[in-house]
SESETI-88395 format. One record per residue (C-alpha): x, y negated, z; residue number from 1; residue in three letters. Coordinates in Angstrom, 3 decimals. Layout:
+----------+----------+----------+-----+------+
!        u !        v !        w ! seq ! type !
+----------+----------+----------+-----+------+
!        X !        Y !        Z ! NUM !  ALA !
...
+----------+----------+----------+-----+------+
END
This chain:
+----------+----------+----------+-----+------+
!        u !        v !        w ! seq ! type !
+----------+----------+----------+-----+------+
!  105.265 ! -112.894 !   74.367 !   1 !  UNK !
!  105.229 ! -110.033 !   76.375 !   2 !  UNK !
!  101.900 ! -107.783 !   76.309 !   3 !  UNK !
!  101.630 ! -105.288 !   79.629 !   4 !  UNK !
!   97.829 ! -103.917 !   79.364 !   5 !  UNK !
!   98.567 ! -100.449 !   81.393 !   6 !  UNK !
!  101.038 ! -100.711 !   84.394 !   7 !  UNK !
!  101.889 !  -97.121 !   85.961 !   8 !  UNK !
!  102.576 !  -96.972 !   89.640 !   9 !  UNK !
!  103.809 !  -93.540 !   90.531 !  10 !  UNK !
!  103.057 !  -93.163 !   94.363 !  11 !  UNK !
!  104.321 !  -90.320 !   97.064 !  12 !  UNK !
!  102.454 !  -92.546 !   99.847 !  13 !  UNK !
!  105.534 !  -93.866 !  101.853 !  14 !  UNK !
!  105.980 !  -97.442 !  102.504 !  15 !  UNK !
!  108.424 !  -97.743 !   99.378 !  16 !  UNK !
!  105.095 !  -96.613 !   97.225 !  17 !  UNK !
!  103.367 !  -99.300 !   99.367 !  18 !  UNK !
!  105.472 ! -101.811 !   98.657 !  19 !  UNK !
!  105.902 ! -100.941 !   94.520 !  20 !  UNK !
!  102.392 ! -100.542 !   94.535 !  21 !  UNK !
!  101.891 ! -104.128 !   96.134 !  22 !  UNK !
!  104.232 ! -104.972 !   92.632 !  23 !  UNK !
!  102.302 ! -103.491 !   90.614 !  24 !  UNK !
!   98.809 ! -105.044 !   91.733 !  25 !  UNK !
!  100.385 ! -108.625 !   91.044 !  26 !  UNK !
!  101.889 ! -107.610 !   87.639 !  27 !  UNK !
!   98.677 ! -106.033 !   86.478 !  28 !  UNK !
!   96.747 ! -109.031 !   87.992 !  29 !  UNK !
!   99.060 ! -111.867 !   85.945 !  30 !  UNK !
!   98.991 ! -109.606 !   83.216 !  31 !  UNK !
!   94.840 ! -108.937 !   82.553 !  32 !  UNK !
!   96.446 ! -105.314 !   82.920 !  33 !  UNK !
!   94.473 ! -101.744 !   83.845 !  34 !  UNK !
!   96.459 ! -100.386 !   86.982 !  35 !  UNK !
!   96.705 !  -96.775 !   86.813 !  36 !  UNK !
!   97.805 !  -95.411 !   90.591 !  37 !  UNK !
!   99.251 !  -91.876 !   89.994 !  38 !  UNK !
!  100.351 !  -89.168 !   92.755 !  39 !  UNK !
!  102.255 !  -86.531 !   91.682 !  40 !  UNK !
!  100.369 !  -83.408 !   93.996 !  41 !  UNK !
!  102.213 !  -80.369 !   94.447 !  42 !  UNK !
!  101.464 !  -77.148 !   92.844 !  43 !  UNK !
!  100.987 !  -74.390 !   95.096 !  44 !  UNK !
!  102.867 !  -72.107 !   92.649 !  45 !  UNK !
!  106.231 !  -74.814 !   94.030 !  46 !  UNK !
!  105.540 !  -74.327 !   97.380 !  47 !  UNK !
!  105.554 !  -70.744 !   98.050 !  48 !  UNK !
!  107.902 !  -69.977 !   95.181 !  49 !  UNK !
!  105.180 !  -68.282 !   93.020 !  50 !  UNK !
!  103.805 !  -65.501 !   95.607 !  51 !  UNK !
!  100.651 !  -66.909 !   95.866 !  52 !  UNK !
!   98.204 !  -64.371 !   95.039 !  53 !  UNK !
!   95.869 !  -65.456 !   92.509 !  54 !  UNK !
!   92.721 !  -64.877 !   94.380 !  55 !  UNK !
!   93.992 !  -67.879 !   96.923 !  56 !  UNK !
!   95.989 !  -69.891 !   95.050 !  57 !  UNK !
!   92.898 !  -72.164 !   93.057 !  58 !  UNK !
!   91.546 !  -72.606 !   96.426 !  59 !  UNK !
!   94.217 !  -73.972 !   97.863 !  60 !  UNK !
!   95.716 !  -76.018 !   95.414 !  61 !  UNK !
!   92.151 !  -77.422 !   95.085 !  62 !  UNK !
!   92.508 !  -78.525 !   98.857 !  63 !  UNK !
!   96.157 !  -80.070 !   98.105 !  64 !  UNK !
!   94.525 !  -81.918 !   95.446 !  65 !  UNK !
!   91.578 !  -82.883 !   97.290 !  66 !  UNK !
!   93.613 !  -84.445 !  100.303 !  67 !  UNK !
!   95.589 !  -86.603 !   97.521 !  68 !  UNK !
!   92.732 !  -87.835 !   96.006 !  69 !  UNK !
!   91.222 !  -89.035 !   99.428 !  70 !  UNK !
!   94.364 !  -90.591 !  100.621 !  71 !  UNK !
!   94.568 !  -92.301 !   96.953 !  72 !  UNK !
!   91.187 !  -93.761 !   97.478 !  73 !  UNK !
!   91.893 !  -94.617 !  101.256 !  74 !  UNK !
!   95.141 !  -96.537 !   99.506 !  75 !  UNK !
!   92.832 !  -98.583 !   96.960 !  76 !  UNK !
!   89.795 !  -98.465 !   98.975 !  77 !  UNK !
!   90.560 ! -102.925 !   99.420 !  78 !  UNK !
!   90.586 ! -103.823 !   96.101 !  79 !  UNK !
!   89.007 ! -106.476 !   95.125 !  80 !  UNK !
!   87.364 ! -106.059 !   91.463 !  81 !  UNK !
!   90.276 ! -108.448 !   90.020 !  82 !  UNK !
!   91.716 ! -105.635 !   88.020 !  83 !  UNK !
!   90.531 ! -102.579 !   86.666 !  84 !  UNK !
!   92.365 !  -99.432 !   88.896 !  85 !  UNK !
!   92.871 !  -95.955 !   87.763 !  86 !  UNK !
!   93.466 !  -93.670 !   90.441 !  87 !  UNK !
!   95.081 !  -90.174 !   88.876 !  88 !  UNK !
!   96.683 !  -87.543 !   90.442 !  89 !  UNK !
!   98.118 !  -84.745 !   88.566 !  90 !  UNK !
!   99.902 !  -80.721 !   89.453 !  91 !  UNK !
!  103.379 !  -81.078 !   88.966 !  92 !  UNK !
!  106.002 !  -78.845 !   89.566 !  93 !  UNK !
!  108.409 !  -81.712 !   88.742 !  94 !  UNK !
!  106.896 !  -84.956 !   89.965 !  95 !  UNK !
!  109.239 !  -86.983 !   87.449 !  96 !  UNK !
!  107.979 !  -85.047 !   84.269 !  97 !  UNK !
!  104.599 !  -85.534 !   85.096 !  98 !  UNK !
!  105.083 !  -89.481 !   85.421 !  99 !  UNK !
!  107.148 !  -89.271 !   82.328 ! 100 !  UNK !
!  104.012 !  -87.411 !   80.365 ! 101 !  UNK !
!  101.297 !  -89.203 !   82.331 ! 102 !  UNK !
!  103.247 !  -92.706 !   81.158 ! 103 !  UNK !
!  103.492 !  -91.470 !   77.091 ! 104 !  UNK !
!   99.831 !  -90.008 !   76.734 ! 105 !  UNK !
!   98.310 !  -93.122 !   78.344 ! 106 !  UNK !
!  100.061 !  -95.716 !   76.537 ! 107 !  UNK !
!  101.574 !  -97.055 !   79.566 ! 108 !  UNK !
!  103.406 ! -100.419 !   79.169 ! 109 !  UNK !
!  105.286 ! -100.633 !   82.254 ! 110 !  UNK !
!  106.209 !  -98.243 !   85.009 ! 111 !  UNK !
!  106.597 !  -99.292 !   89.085 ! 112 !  UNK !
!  107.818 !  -97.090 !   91.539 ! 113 !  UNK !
!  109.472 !  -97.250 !   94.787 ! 114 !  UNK !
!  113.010 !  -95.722 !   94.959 ! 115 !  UNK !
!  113.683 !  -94.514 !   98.642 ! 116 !  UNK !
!  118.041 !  -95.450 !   98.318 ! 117 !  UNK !
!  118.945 !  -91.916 !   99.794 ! 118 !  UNK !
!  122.670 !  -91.527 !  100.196 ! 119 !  UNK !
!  125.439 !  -90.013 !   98.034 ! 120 !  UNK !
!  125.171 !  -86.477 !   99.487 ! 121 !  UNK !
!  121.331 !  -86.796 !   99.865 ! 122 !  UNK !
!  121.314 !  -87.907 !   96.014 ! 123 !  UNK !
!  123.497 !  -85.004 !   95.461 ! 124 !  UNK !
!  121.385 !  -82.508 !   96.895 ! 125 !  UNK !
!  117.644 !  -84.034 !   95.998 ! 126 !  UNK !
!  118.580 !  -85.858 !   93.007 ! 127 !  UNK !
!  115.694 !  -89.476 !   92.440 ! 128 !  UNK !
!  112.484 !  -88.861 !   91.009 ! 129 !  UNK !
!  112.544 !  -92.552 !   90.269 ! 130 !  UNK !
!  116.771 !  -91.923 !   88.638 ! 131 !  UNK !
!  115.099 !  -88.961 !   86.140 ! 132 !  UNK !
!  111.842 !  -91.247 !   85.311 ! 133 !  UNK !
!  114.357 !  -94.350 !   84.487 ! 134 !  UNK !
!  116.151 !  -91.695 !   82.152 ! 135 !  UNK !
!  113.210 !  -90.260 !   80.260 ! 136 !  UNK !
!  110.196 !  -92.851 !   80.485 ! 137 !  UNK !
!  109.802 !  -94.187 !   76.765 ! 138 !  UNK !
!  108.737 !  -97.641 !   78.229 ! 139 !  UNK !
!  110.526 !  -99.958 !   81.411 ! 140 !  UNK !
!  110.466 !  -98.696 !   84.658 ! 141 !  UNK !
!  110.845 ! -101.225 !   87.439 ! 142 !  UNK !
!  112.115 !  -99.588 !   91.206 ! 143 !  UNK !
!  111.628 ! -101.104 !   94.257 ! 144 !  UNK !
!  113.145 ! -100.518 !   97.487 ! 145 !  UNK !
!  111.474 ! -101.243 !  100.656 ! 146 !  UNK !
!  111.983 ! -103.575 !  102.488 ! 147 !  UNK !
!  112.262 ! -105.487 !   98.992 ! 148 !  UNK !
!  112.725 ! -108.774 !   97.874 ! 149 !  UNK !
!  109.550 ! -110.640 !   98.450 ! 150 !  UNK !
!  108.864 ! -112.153 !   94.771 ! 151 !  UNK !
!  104.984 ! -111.403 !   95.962 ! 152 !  UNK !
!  103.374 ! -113.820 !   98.754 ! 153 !  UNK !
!  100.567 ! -113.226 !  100.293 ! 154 !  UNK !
!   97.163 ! -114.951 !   99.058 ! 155 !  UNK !
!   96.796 ! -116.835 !  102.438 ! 156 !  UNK !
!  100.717 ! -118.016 !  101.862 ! 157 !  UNK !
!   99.837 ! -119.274 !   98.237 ! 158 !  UNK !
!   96.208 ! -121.175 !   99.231 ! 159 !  UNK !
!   98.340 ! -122.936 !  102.078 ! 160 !  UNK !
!  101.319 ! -123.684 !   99.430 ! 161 !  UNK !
!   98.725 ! -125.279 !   96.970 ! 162 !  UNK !
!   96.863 ! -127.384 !   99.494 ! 163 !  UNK !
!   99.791 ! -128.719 !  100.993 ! 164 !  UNK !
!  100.817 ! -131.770 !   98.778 ! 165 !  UNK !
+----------+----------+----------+-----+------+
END
């Protein structure tokens, strides 16, 4: 039997995050699993190419990290208590290394993240934070693209499915 008791689901806040996060509430849900809900904030030394001068920089990447945490909680601000949440968000300079790391130190049994399906000269350019975490994660990595499949129905779609004989 398969045990999942940490599912990882790296978010950037798009609606491909939405949706992989919607995944990985119903997989930690089946599963008994603790949800861990991880941004990836950027560090101020990656945005202005390390000229920050040292005497702004901790302000400001406290701000950065500030504004992720509060639209992380705004994100899981409706669950309901079914399963235990973990909201994280981390500096990275490299958003995939810093799922990668977050996913080995924490045990995690299972990684979901949304994969945005960029071109081939976008992908040549940008590269895929979710390509480099498939690559490196020591555990499964499942990628969603948005719209997805619908494998997940909504709880008002399931009540009406049960009742109806």
């Amino acid at each position: 039997m398969i045990r999942i008791q940490n599912v990882l689901v790296a978010t950037d806040f798009s609606e491909t995050s939405d949706a992989a996060l919607n995944y990985g509430r119903e997989i930690a849900r089946s599963f008994g699993s603790t949800l861990h809900v991880l941004h990836a904030a950027d560090s101020v030394y990656l945005l202005y190419g390390g000229e920050v001068r040292t005497d702004v920089a901790p302000d400001l990447q406290e701000e950065i990290e500030e504004a992720a945490r509060k639209q992380l909680r705004a994100l899981l601000e409706h669950e309901d208590g079914a399963i235990h949440v973990k909201p994280v968000v981390v500096i990275a300079i490299d958003p995939a290394e810093a799922i990668v790391d977050y996913a080995a130190q924490h045990q995690i049994d299972l990684v979901v993240m949304g994969t945005h399906g960029r071109g081939a000269i976008a992908h040549l350019f940008m590269g895929s934070v979710a390509e480099r975490v498939v690559r490196a994660a020591h555990c499964p990595v499942l990628t969603i693209r948005h719209p997805e499949h619908e494998f997940i129905r909504p709880d008002a779609q399931i009540a009406t499915a049960q009742a109806t004989p």
